[in-house]
C-alpha angles and dihedrals in degrees: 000000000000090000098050099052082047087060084060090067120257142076114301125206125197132200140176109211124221110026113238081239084066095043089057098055141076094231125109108265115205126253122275097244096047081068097042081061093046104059098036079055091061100041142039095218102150084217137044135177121179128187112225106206088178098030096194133212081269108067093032096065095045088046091057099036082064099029095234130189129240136128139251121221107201117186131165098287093223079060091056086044094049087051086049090053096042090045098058115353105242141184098270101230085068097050092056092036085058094046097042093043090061095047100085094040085057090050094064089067124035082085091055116119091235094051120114104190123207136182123228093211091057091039098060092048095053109020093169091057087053089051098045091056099041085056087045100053089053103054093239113140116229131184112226089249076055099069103035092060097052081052092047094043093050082044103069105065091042097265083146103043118102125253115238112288135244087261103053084035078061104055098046096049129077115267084249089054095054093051091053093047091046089045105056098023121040084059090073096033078061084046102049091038102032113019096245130122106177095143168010132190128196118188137213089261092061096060136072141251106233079206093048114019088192092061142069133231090255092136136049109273133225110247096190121112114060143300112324150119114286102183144003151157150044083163083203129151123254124189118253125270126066131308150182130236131192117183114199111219132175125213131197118219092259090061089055108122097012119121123253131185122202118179143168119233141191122158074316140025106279100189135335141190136186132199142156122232112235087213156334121324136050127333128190118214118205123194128163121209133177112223131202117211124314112288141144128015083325124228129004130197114203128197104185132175109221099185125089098207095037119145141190140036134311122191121196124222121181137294125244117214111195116174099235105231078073104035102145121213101244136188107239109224115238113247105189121221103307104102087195094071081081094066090061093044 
């Protein structure tokens, strides 16, 4: 794009808004346009094309009341993931935390009047065509040598080439890995490909320790000493509308007849319920929540013991995110009375 609006005479200045750094984070990241401002502030290029990796409400709403135009680039989601690793090695949780946390503000556009949307995949497999539309879209008249020689420039240093795929993504991750990237993932690439949202799936490596924020819930807790949060997190983006939750919990006979809290929260409590096992094995909490658009550090999933003299162990499982216009009636499997079982689900 850069390329082309150079072709129309005049400095061009490019940008990529927010840093991975910032993706990866819990604090607040400024709004696209705040940093539009920004750089045309600092600078006199006559062009400037940014590539918004979190497009906010804001600019949303200033792109559609002008009918701007500006294009959507949709992958597999696993593939934009897979980049992100390769790039800079990072803990994985965040990874999945930057690119899930996009998906629903992408969502909001590709809809829009001014979009142009475009697929990696076909991309890849016939740059020139890209090209060709993204010129087209913006008005900005190219020659056909143009044009192959913007493909064949971007070519050179492997611009075109594909990231590794989810397969071979697959094959080089942890079993556990694998589960957290397809949970919380493959739902949106459905959604982007096919239309279809039916679910998400967060599971237990992608939450927190209240004990030890730098750890998951991958073994059974102590629930001794006192009333207090046991888990929470991930702190990722869901689109708007109401949902379910089940969160799928596991409960050692000492734990029978103690009281738990889960909750959903988001700037505010969402929904709640509390409820005490009658005994030993795997629980489901279901909750349903409405959501705005998407703000803040996004959804948060609470286990909380609200006992002071509870004993015994809880394991966490996973949580299940179904939009609720689709919620499906399901038979729950028996799980015996080994509440670790949960933690294998």
């Amino acid at each position: 794009m850069a390329r082309l609006a150079a072709g129309a005479g005049g400095e061009v200045v490019s940008r990529t808004w927010p840093p991975l750094t910032d993706m990866f984070g819990y604090q607040g990241i400024s709004s696209t346009l705040d940093e539009l401002a920004r750089v045309l502030i600092g600078n006199s290029a006559k062009h400037l094309v940014i590539g918004a990796r979190q497009p906010d409400e804001t600019l949303r709403k200033a792109l559609a009341e002008r009918t701007a135009r500006f294009v959507v680039v949709l992958d597999d989601t696993r593939n934009a993931a897979a980049d992100i690793l390769a790039e800079t090695g990072a803990d994985p949780k965040m990874v999945v935390r930057a690119v899930a946390n996009s998906c629903p503000l992408v969502m909001q556009y590709y809809g829009l009047p001014g979009a142009l949307t475009l697929h990696a995949d076909r991309a890849r497999i016939d740059p020139a065509a890209a090209v060709s539309a993204i010129a087209a879209h913006f008005g900005i008249a190219v020659e056909p040598g143009a044009v192959e020689a913007i493909v064949n420039e971007l070519a050179a240093p492997g611009a075109w080439a594909s990231p590794p795929g989810a397969e071979e993504l697959a094959a080089q991750l942890p079993a556990a890995t694998r589960k957290m990237f397809d949970g919380a993932l493959l739902g949106y690439r459905d959604l982007f490909f096919d239309g279809r949202l039916d679910q998400i799936i967060w599971t237990r490596d992608l939450f927190y320790l209240a004990v030890d924020a730098g750890r998951s819930p991958n073994e059974p807790i102590d629930v001794a000493g006192g009333s207090r949060i046991l888990i929470y997190g991930p702190y990722i983006q869901l689109p708007r509308g109401s949902w379910t939750a089940q969160i799928v919990l596991g409960f050692s006979p000492e734990a029978a007849g103690y009281t738990f809290v889960v909750d959903v929260y988001a700037d505010t409590q969402l929904a709640s319920t509390t409820f005490q096992p009658d005994g030993p094995g795997v629980y489901n909490a279901d909750l349903t929540f409405s959501l705005g658009e998407p703000s803040g550090k996004g959804v948060e999933v609470r286990v909380t013991v609200a006992s002071e003299d509870a004993r015994g162990q809880l394991a966490f499982g996973h949580v299940v995110l179904r939009p609720l216009s689709i919620r499906r009636a399901e038979m729950m499997t028996a799980a015996g009375n080994d509440f670790t079982l949960v933690l294998e689900i």
